[in-house]
C-alpha positions as CSV (number, residue, x, y, z in Angstrom):
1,X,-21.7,-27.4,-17.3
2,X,-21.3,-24.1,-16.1
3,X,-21.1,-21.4,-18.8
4,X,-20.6,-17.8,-18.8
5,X,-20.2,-14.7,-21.2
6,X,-16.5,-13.5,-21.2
7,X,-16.5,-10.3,-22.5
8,X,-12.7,-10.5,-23.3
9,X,-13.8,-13.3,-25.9
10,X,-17.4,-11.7,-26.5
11,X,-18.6,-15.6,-26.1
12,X,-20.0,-17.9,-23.4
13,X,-17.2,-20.3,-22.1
14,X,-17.4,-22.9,-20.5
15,X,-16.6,-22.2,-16.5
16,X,-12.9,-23.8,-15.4
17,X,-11.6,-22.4,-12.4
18,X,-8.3,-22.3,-12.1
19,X,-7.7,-24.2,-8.9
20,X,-10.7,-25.9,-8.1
21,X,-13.1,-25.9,-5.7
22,X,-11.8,-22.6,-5.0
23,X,-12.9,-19.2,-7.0
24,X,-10.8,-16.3,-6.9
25,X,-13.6,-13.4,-7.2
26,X,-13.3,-9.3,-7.9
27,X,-16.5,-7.2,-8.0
28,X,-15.8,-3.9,-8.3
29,X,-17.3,-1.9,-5.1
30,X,-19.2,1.4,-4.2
31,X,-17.4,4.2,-4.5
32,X,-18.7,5.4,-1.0
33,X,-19.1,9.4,-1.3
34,X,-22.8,8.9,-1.3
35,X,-25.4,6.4,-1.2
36,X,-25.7,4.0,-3.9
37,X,-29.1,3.8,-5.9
38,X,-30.8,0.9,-7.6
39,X,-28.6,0.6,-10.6
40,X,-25.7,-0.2,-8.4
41,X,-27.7,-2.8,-6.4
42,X,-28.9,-4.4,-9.4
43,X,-25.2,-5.0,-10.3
44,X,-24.1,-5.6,-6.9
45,X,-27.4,-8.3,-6.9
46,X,-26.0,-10.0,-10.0
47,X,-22.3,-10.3,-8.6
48,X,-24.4,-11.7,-4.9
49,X,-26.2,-14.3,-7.2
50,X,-23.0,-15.4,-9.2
51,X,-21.8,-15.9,-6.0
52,X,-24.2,-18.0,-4.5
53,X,-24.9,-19.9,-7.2
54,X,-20.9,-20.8,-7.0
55,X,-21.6,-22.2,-4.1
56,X,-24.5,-24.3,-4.9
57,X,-22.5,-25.6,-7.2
58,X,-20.3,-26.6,-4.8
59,X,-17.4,-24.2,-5.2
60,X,-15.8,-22.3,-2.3
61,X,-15.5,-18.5,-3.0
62,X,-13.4,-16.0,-2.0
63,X,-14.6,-12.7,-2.9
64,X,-12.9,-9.4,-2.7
65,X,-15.8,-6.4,-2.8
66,X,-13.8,-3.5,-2.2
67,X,-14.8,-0.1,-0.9
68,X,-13.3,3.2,-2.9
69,X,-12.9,6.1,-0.3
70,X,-10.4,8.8,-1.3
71,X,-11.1,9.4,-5.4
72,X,-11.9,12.8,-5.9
73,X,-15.2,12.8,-6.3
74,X,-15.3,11.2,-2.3
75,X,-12.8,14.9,-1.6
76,X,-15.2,17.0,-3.8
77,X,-18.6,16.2,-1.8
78,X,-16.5,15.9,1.8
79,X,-15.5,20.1,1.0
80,X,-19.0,20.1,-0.1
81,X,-20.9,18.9,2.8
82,X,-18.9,20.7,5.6
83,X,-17.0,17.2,6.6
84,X,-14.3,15.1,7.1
85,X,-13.7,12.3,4.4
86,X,-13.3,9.7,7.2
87,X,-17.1,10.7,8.4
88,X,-18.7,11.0,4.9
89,X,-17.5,7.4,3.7
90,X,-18.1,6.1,7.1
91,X,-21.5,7.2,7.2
92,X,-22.2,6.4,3.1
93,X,-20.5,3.0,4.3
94,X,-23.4,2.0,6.7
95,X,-26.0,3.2,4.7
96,X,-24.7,0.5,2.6
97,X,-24.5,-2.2,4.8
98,X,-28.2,-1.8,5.9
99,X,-29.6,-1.6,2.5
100,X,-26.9,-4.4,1.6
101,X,-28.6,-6.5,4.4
102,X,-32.1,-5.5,3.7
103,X,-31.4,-7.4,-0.1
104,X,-29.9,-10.6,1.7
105,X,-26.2,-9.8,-0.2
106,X,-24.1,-12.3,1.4
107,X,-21.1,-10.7,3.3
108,X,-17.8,-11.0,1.2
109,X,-15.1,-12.6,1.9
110,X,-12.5,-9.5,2.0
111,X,-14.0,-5.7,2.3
112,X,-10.5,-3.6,2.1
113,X,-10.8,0.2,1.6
114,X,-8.7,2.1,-0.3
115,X,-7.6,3.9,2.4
116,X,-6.1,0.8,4.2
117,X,-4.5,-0.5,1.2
118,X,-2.2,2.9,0.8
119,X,1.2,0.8,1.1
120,X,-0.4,-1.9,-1.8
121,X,-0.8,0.7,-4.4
122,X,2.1,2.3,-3.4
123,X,4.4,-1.0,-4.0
124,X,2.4,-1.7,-7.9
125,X,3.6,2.3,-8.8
126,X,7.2,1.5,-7.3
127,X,7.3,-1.4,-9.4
128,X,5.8,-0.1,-12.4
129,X,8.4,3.0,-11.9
130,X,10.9,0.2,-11.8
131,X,9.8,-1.6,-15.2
132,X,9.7,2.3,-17.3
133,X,5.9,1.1,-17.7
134,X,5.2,4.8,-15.3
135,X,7.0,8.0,-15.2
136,X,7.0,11.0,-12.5
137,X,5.3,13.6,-14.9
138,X,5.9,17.1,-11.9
139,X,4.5,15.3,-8.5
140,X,2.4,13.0,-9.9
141,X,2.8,9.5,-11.6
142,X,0.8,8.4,-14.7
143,X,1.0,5.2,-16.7
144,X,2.0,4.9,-20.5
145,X,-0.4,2.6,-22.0
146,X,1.9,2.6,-25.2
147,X,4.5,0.9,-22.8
148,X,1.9,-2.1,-22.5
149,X,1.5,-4.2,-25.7
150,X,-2.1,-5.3,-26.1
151,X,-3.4,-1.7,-24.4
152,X,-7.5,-1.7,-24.6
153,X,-8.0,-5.1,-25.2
154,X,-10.5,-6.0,-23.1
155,X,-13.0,-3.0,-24.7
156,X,-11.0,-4.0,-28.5
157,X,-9.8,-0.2,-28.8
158,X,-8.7,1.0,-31.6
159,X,-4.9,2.1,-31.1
160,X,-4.9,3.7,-34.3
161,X,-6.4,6.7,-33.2
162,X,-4.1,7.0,-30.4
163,X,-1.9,10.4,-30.8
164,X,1.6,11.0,-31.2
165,X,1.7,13.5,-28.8
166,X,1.5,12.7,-25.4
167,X,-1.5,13.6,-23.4
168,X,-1.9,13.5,-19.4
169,X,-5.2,12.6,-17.7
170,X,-4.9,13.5,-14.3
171,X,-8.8,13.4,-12.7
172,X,-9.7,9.9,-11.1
173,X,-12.5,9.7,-13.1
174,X,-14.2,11.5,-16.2
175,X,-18.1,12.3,-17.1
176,X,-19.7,10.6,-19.5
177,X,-18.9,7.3,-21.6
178,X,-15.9,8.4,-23.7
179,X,-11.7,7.1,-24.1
180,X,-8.8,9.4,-22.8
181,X,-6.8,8.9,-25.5
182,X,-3.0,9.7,-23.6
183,X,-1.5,8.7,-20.2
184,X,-3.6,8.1,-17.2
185,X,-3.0,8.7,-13.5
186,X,-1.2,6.8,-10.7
187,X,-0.7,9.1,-8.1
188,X,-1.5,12.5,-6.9
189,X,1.2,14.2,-6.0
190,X,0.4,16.6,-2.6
191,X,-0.5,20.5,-3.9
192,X,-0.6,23.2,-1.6
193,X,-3.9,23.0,0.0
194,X,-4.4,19.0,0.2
195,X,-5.9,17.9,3.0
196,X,-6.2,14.1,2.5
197,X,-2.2,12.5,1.4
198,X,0.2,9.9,2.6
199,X,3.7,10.1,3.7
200,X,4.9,6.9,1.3
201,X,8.0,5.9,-0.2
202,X,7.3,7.3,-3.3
203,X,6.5,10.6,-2.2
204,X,3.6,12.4,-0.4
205,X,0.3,12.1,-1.9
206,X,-2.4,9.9,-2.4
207,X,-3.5,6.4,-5.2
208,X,-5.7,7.5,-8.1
209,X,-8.9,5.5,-8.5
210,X,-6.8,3.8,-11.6
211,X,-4.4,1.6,-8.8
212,X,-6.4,1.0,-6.0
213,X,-8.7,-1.7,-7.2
214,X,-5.4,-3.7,-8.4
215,X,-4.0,-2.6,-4.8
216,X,-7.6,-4.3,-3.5
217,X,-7.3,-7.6,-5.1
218,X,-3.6,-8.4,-5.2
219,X,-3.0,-8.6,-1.3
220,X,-6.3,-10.8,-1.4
221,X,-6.5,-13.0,-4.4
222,X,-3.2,-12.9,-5.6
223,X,-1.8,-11.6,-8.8
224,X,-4.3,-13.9,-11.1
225,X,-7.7,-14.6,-10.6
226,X,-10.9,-16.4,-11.8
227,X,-13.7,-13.6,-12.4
228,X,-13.4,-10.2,-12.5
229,X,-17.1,-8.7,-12.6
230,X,-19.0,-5.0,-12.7
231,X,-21.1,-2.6,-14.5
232,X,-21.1,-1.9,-17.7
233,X,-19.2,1.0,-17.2
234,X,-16.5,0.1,-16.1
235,X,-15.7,-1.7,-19.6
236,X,-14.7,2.0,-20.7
237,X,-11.3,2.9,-19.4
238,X,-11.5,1.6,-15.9
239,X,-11.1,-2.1,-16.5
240,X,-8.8,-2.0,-18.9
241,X,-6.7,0.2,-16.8
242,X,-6.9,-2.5,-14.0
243,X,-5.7,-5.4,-16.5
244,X,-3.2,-3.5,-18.1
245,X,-1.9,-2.6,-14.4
246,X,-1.7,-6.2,-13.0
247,X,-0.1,-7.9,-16.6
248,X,2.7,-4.9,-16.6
249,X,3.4,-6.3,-13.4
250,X,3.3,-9.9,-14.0
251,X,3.3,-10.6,-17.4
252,X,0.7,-13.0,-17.3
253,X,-2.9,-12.8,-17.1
254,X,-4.9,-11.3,-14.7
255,X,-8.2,-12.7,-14.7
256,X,-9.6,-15.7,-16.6
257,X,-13.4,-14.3,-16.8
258,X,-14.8,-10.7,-17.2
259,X,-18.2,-10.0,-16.7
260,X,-20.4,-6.8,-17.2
261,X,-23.8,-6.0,-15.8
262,X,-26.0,-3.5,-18.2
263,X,-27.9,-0.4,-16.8
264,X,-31.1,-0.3,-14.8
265,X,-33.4,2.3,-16.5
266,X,-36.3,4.3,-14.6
267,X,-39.1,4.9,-17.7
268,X,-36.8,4.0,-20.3
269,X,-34.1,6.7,-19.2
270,X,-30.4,6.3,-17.3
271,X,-30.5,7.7,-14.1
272,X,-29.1,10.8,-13.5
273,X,-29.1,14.1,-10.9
274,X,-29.8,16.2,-13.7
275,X,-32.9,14.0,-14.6
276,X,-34.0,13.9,-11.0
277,X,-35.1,10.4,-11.2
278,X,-32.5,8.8,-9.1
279,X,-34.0,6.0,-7.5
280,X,-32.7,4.0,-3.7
281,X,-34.1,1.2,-2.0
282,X,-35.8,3.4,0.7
283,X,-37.8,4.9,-2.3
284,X,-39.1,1.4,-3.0
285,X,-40.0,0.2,0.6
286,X,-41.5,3.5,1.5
287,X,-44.4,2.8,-1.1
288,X,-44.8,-0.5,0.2
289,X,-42.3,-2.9,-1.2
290,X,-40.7,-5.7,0.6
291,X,-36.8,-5.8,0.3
292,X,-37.7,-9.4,-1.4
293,X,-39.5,-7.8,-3.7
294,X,-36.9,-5.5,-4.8
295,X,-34.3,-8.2,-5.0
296,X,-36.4,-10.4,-7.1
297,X,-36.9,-7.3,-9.5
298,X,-33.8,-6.7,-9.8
299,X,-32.7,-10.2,-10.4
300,X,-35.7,-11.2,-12.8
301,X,-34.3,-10.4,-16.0
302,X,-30.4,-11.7,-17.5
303,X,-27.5,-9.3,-16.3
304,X,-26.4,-8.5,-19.7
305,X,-29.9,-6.5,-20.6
306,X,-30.7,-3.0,-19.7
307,X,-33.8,-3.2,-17.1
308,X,-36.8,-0.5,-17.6
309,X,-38.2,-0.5,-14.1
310,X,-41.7,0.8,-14.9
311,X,-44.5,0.9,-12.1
312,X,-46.1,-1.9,-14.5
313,X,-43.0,-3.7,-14.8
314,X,-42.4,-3.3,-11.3
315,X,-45.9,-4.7,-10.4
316,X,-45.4,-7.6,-12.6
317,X,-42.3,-8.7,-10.9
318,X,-43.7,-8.0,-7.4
319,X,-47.3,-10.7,-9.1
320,X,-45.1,-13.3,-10.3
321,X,-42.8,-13.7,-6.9
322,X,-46.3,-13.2,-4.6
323,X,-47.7,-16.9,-6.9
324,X,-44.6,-18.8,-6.2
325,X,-44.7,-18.2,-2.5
326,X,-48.7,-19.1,-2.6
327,X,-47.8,-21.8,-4.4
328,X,-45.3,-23.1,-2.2
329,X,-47.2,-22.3,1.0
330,X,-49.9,-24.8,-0.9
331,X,-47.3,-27.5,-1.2
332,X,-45.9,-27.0,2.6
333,X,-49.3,-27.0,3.7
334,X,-49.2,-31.0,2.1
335,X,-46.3,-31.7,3.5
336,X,-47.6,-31.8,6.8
337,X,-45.6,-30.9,10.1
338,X,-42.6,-33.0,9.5
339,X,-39.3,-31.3,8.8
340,X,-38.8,-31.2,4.8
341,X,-36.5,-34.3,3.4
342,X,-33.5,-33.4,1.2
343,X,-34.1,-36.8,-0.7
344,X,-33.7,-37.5,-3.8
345,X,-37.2,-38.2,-5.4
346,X,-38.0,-37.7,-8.7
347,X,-40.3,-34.7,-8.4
348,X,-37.4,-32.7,-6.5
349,X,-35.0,-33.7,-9.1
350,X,-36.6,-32.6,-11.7
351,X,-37.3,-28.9,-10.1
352,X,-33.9,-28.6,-9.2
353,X,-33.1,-29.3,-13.4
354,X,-35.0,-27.0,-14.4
355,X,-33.6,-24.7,-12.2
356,X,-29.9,-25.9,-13.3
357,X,-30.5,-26.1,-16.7
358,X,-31.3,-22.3,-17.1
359,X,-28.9,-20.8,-14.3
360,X,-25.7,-22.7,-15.9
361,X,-26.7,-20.5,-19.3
362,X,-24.9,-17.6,-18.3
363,X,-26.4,-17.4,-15.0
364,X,-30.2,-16.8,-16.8
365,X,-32.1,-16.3,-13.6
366,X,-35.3,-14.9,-15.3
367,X,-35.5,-18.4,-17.2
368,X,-34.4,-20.2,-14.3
369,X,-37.6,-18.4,-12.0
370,X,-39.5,-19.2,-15.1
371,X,-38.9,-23.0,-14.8
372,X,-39.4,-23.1,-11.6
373,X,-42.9,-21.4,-11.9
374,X,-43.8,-23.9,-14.4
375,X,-42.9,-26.7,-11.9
376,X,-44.7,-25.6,-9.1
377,X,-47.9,-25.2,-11.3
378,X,-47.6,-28.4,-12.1
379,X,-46.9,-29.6,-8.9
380,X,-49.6,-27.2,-7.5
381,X,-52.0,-29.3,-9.7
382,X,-51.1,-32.9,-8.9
383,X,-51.3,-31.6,-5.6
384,X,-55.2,-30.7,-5.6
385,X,-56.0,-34.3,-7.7
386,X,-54.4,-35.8,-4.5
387,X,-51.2,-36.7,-6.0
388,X,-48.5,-35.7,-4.3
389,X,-48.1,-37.7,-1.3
390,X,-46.3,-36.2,2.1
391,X,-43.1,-37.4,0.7
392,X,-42.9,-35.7,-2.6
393,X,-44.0,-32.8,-1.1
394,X,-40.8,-32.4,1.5
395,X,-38.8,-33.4,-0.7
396,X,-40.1,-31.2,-3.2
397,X,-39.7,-28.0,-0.1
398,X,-35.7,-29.2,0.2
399,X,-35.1,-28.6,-3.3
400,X,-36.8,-25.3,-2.8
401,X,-34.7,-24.0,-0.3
402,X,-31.9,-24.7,-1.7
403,X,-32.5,-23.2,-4.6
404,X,-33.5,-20.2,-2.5
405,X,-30.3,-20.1,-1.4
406,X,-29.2,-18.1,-4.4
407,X,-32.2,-16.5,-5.0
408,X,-33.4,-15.3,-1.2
409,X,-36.5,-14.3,-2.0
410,X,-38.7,-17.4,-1.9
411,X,-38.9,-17.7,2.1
412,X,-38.2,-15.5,5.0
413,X,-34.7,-15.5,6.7
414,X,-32.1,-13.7,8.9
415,X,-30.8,-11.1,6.4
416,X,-26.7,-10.8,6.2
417,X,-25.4,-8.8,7.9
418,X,-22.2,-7.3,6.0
419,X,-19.4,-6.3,8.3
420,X,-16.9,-3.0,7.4
């Protein structure tokens, strides 16, 4: 069975959907004022694989992967760069999709925009005005976490420290890893000089960051869902603020499974601008990497633990996926020029275990690649003592390509192509 780490229970659980075959899926997006960088693709790679390893499985998905473009930051670099908002994100937004197709992500099934989801978020804050859960604090809106019993569960925060005096948060986001302690933000109320609000029936103005993912996924996936999944991040404040959104609304729970992706590191360190050592795919393939190769890299290690990408480590990655495909190349070359045969021999079998066994651990693709290099070794092996007959060795291609239909690195094909 199919086992994941909830980080609401801080244990792996066994995977039960709750209307089967179908998976209700929400990975948080880009937020698309500029381009994202490796660390986001590693957690946007995890979220792909999860996603197509559903579907080996033989679940249907339906994935939301929204796009954020009208949080401050997005309004801050716009004024910066001499532009409108609609042609930064637009622009930011197909950078994405090429580099999204480049890794082989597969298209989701729903890509809203905050922008296009205005009258959502503006029905949750109605409705939340409605239940005393928000209050108009001047012309903005902010939520009272006190209001919502269980408040910061998700992260386990520790209401004690919460003060008696009310505090207001009213910036989208905040720098660094830290708690507001106090109220946070609904809606921005219009100020003189606002180039970028709605005319809504709360007011004019525009959704905070805080509302627009739940404004994202309701319309979509309905007001409970299977998975909620991101970066590591987002378990600080942003999550929580999703989940206590949704349950004030329904009383009931929002999502069934969280999942958070840890950091890709460049020489041991975050990235950062003040570092300098932000890192994008075009860094990668400009010094000779294959988009494969930088998916597989990526991939090759378990979601939950921070990845150092180190030329070495790098070069490692790029050694062990360069074997598999000789190997397999050595075991098409045996299996003649018939098509390969998804039958069920014994030799296929027992790859695709392997490759099972590992994967439904939490979704352990570096074991997983492992196994399956140990396989092919061996099958690599009987293969030169004249062992493996034609048979065996289609059958044994099938199981490869369907396995590679979560990892899509193993052999070429037509990238996806994401649409906005």
């Amino acid at each position: 069975m199919f086992r994941i780490y909830n980080t609401m229970s801080r244990r792996k659980e066994a995977f039960l959907p709750r209307a089967p075959p179908v998976v209700t899926f929400f990975t948080c997006g880009p937020s698309i004022y500029q381009r994202p960088h490796l660390g986001n693709y590693r957690t946007f790679l995890y979220e792909d694989i999860l996603e197509r390893y559903l579907g080996y499985l033989g679940y249907h998905v339906e994935r939301v992967l929204p796009f954020t473009d009208i949080e401050d930051k997005a309004l801050a670099q716009a004024e910066k760069e001499g532009m409108s908002l609609p042609d930064l994100t637009g622009r930011v937004a197909e950078e994405f999709f090429r580099d999204a197709c480049l890794l082989r992500m597969k298209p989701p099934t729903y890509n809203p925009r905050s922008s296009t989801t205005i009258e959502y978020a503006v029905e949750i804050i109605e409705r939340l005005l409605e239940k005393g859960v928000a209050y108009r604090y001047g012309p903005d809106i902010y939520f009272d976490p006190l209001k919502f019993r269980g408040f910061g569960k998700l992260f386990r925060l520790d209401m004690s420290r919460w003060p008696k005096k009310r505090r207001h948060f009213g910036k989208d986001t905040y720098p660094g890893i830290q708690w507001n302690y106090g109220d946070f933000i609904l809606w921005h109320g219009e100020r003189k000089g606002d180039t970028v609000v709605w005319e809504t029936r709360i007011g004019r103005g525009r959704p905070s960051w805080n509302v627009q993912d739940p404004g994202m996924v309701i319309p979509f996936l309905g007001n409970s869902i299977d998975i909620h999944a991101g970066g590591i991040d987002n378990l600080y404040r942003h999550h929580d603020y999703n989940l206590a959104i949704v349950e004030s609304l329904t009383g009931r729970e929002y999502a069934r499974y969280w999942m958070h992706g840890e950091h890709l590191l460049i020489d041991g360190k975050k990235m950062s601008k003040s570092r300098g050592n932000i890192v994008s795919l075009s860094d990668l393939t400009s010094r000779g990497c294959t988009p494969e190769e930088v998916r597989f890299f990526l991939s090759y290690g378990h979601y939950r633990d921070r990845l150092d990408m180190t030329e070495e480590k790098l070069g490692e990655a790029r050694e062990v996926l360069r074997d598999l495909k000789d190997l397999i190349a050595r075991i098409s070359e045996g299996a003649g020029n018939l098509p390969a045969e998804p039958r069920d021999l014994p030799v296929a079998r027992y790859l695709e275990e392997g490759f099972r066994e590992r994967m439904n651990d939490d979704l352990d693709v570096k074991g997983a690649v492992d196994r399956i290099g140990l396989s092919v070794g061996e099958l690599g092996a009987r293969q030169a003592r004249g062992e493996l007959s034609p048979e065996d060795a289609r059958a044994t291609l099938a199981a490869f390509r369907r396995i590679d239909r979560v990892l899509q690195v193993l052999f070429p094909s037509s990238p996806a192509d994401i649409p906005a």
